[in-house]
C-alpha positions in Angstrom: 56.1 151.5 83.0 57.6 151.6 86.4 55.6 149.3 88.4 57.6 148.1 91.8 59.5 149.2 94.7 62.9 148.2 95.8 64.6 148.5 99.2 67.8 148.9 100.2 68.9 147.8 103.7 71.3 150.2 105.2 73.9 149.0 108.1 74.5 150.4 111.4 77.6 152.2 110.3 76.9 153.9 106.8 80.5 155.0 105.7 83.0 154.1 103.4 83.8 150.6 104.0 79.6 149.8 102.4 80.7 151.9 99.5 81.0 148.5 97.3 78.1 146.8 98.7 76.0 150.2 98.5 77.2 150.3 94.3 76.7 146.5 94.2 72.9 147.0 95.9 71.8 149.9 93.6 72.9 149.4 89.9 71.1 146.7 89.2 67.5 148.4 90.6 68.7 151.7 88.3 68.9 149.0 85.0 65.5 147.5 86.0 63.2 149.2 84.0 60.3 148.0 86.5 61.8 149.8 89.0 60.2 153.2 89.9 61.3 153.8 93.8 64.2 152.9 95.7 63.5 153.4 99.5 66.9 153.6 101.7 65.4 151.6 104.6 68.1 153.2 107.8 65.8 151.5 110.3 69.2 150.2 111.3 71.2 153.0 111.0 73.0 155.1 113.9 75.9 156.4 112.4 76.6 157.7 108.8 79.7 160.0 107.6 80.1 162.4 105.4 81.4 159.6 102.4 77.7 158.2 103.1 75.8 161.3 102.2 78.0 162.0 98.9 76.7 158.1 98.0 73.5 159.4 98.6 73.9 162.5 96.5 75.1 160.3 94.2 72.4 157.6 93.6 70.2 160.6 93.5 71.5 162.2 90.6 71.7 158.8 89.1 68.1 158.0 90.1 66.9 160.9 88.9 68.5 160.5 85.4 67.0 157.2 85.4 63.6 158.3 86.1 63.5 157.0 89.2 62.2 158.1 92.7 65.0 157.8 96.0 63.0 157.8 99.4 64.3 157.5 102.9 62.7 155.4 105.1 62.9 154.9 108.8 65.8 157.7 109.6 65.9 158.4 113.2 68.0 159.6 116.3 71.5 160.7 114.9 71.2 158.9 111.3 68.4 161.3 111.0 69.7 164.7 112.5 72.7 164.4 110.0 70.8 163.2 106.8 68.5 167.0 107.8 71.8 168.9 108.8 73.4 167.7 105.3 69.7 169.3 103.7 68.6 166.0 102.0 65.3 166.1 103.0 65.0 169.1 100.7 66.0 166.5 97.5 65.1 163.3 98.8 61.4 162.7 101.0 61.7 161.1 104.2 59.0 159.1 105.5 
């Protein structure tokens, strides 16, 4: 039974070069069978590319497979407008 939440932290500059540390942050919260959300926490986020959304597409899929809910937290200013542009608020809820 899924019983806890887990955050993960994202930087000011979501791109490519968190890629590893992204992977390294995640897997272990998808093996966790306690785990039933994972919030994206981009309180601190201004800037994502386009490599950050496919990581984002990505833990989704593997989330999902996993039984497990993705939420992003604290999106705002540009962070925001290109997580809605990219349409991920239609897979993922934003809070």
């Amino acid at each position: 039974m899924s019983t806890k939440d887990a955050v993960i932290s994202i930087p000011e500059q979501f791109n490519f070069g968190y890629h590893s540390r992204f992977t390294s942050d995640y897997q272990p919260l998808l093996k966790d069978p306690d785990v039933g959300v994972i919030t994206l926490d981009f309180s601190r986020a201004v800037y994502l590319d386009s490599s950050a959304i496919g990581m984002i597409n990505m833990l989704y899929r593997k989330a999902n497979a996993d039984h497990k809910k993705l939420v992003i937290k604290g999106a705002r200013g540009t962070a925001k407008d290109l997580l809605v542009l990219s349409n991920l608020q239609k897979i993922i809820p934003f809070e």
